[in-house]
C-alpha positions as CSV (number, residue, x, y, z in Angstrom):
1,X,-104.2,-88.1,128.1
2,X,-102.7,-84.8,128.5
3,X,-98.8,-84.6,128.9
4,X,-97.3,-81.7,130.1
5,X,-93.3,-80.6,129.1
6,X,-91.8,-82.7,131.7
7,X,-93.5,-86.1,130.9
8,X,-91.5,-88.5,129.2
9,X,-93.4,-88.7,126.1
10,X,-93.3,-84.7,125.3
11,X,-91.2,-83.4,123.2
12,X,-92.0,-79.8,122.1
13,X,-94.5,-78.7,125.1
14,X,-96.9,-77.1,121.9
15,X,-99.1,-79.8,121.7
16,X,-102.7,-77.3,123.1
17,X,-100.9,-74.3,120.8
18,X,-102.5,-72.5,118.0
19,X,-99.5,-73.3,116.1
20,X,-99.8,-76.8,117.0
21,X,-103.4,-77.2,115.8
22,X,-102.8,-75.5,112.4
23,X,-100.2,-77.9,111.5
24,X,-102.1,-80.6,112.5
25,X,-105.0,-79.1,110.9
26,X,-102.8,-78.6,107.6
27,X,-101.8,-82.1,107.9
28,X,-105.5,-83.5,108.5
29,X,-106.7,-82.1,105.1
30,X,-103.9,-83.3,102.9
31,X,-103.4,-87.0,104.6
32,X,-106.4,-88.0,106.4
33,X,-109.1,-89.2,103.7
34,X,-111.7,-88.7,106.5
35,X,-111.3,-85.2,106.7
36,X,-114.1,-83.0,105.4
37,X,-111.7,-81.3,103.5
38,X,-109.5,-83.7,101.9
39,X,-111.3,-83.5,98.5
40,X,-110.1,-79.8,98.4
41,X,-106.9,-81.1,99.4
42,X,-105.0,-84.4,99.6
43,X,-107.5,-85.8,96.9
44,X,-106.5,-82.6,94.5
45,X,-102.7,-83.9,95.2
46,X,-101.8,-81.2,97.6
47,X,-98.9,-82.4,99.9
48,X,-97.0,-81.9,102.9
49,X,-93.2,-81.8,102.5
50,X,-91.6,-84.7,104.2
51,X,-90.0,-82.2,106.9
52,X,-92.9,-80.9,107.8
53,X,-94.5,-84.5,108.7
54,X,-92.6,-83.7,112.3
55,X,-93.8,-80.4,113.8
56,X,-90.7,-79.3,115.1
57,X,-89.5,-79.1,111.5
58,X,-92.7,-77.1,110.4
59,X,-92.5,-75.1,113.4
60,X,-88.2,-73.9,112.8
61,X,-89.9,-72.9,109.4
62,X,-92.9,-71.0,110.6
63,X,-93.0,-70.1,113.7
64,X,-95.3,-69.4,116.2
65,X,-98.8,-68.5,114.9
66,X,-99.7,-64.9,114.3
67,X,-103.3,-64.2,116.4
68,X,-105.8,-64.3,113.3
69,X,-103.6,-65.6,111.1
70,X,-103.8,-68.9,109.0
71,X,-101.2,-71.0,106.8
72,X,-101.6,-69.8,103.4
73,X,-100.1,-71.5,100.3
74,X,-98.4,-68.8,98.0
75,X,-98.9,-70.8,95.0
76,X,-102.4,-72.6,95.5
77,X,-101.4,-75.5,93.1
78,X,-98.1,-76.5,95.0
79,X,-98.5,-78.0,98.8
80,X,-97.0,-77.0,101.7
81,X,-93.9,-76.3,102.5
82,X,-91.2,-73.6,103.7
83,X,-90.6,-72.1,100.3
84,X,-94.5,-72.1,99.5
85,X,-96.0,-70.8,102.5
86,X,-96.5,-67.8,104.8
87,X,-98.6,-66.9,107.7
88,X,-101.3,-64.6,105.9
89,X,-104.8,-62.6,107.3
90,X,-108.0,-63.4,106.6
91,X,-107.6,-60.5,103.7
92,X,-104.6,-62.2,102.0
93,X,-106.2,-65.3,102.3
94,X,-109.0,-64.1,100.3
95,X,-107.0,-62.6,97.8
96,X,-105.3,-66.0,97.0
97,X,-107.8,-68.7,96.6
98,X,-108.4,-70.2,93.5
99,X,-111.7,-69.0,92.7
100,X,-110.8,-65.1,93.3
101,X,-111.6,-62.6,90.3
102,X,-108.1,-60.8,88.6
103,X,-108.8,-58.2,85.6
104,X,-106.7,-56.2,84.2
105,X,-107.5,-52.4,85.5
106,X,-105.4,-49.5,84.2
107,X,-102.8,-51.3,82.5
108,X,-102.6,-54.1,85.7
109,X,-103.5,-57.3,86.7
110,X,-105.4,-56.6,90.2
111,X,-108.0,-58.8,92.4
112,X,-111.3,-57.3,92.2
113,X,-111.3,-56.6,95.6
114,X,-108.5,-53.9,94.9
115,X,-110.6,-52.5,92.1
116,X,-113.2,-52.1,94.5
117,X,-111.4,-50.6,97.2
118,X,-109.8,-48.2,94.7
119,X,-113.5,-47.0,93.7
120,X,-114.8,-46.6,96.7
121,X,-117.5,-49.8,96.2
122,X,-118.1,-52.8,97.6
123,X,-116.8,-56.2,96.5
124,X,-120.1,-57.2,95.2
125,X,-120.7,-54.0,93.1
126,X,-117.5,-54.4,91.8
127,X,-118.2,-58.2,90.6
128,X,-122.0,-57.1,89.5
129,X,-120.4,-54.2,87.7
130,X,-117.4,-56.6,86.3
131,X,-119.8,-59.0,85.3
132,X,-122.4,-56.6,83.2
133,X,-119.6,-55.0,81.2
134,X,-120.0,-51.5,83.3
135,X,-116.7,-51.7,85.0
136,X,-114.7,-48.7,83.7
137,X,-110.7,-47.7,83.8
């Protein structure tokens, strides 16, 4: 049943937001051992801080949702919470998952994906390149 901001039972009037859904979403993944992804998640120990259990905690934090933006852990081994997370694009996203390739490339640590873009090749010709040994300062 759907409650609108005036019935009794409504509290934040967010429930059908983009906002909402990614906090539930969030919370789905580390909590619910049904979800599809809790084997990523919850099962890997990645938690929700206790604030965050009630949305308008997570939402004071937060904030609305940018449009095609996503929740994004900072640190991919810690779990969620206001000092660990950001509202990040689908670019930064990429950037900071656990299986993304970091070399050192003139004297830094960058993401491949930065190597490529600084060469003027594609992500894939850069990994190819990276992995055959022909990936040169």
């Amino acid at each position: 049943m759907k409650y609108g901001k005036n019935h009794k039972n409504a509290t934040h009037g967010m429930r059908y937001t983009t906002t909402y859904a990614s906090w539930q979403a969030m919370k789905d993944r580390c909590l619910n051992t049904k979800s599809k992804d809790y084997s990523r998640y919850g099962e890997k120990g990645i938690t929700v801080c206790k604030e965050w259990l009630i949305f308008e905690n997570f939402y004071a934090d937060m904030g609305d949702k940018p449009t095609d933006y996503s929740i994004d852990r900072i640190n991919n081994i810690k779990g969620y919470s206001k000092d660990n997370c950001r509202w990040a694009n689908r670019n930064t996203q990429q950037r900071n998952k656990s299986t993304s390739l970091w070399i050192e490339w003139k004297g830094q640590v960058k993401h491949i994906m930065e190597v490529a873009e600084e060469l003027g090749i594609s992500k894939g010709a850069a990994h190819l390149r990276y992995k055959r040994g022909k990936l040169y300062v």
